[in-house]
C-alpha positions as CSV (number, residue, x, y, z in Angstrom):
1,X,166.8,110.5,84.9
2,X,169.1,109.5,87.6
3,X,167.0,106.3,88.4
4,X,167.1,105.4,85.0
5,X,170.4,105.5,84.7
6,X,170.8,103.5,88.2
7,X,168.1,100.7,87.1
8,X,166.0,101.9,89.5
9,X,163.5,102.8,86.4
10,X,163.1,100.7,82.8
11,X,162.9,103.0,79.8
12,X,159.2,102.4,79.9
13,X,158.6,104.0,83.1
14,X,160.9,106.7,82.7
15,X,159.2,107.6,79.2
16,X,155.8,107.5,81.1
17,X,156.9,109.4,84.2
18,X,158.1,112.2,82.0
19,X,155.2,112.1,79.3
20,X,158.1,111.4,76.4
21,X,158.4,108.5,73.6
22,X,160.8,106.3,74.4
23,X,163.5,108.0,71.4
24,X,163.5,111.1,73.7
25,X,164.0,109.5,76.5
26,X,166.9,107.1,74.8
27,X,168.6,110.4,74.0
28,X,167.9,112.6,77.1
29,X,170.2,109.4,79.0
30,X,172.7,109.8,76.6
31,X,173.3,113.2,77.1
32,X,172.7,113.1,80.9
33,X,175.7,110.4,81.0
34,X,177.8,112.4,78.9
35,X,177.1,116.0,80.2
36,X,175.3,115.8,83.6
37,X,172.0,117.1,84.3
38,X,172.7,120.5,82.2
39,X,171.4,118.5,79.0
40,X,167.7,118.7,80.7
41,X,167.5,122.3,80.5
42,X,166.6,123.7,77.3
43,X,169.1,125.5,75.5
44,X,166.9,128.5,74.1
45,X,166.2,129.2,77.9
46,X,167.1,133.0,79.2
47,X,167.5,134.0,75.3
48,X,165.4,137.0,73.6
49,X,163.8,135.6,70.5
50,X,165.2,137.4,67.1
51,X,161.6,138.8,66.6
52,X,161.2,140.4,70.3
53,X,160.9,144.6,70.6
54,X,163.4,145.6,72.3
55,X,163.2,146.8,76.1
56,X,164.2,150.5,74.9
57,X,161.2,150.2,72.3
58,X,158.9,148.3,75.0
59,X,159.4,151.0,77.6
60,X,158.6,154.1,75.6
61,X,155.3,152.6,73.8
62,X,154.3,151.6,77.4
63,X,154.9,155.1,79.0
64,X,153.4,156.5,75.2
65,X,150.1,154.5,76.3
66,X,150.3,155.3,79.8
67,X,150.8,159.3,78.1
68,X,147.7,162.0,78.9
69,X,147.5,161.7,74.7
70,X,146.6,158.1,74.8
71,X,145.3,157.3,78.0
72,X,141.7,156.8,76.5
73,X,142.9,155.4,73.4
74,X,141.4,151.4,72.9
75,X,144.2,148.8,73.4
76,X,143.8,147.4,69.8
77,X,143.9,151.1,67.6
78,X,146.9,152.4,70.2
């Protein structure tokens, strides 16, 4: 992104380069001007989605299958 802002890249090459049309590229330098290289990173990154178990939840079904009582029990029934 930097060498497209410098010149050093048309908006061609940069679109290429990063497998984008030339609209997301166009608004990547926008933001990359405005806010630095921050706008690259996606902003749902390090977030739970809303429909995720939670790790309370997570950890006693996996010690439930890892149990005597289910140890045998098929992946897909447990």
């Amino acid at each position: 992104m930097q060498k497209l802002v410098d010149g050093d890249f048309t908006l061609a090459q940069a679109a290429s380069s990063l497998g984008l049309s030339n609209r997301q590229v166009i608004r990547l330098k926008k933001g990359f001007i405005q806010e630095g290289p921050a706008v690259l990173i996606h902003k749902n990154t390090n977030c739970k989605p809303a429909h995720a178990l939670g790790d309370e939840l997570a950890a006693k079904i996996i010690s439930l299958k890892q149990s005597e009582l289910y140890r045998d029990a098929n992946f897909l029934h447990f």
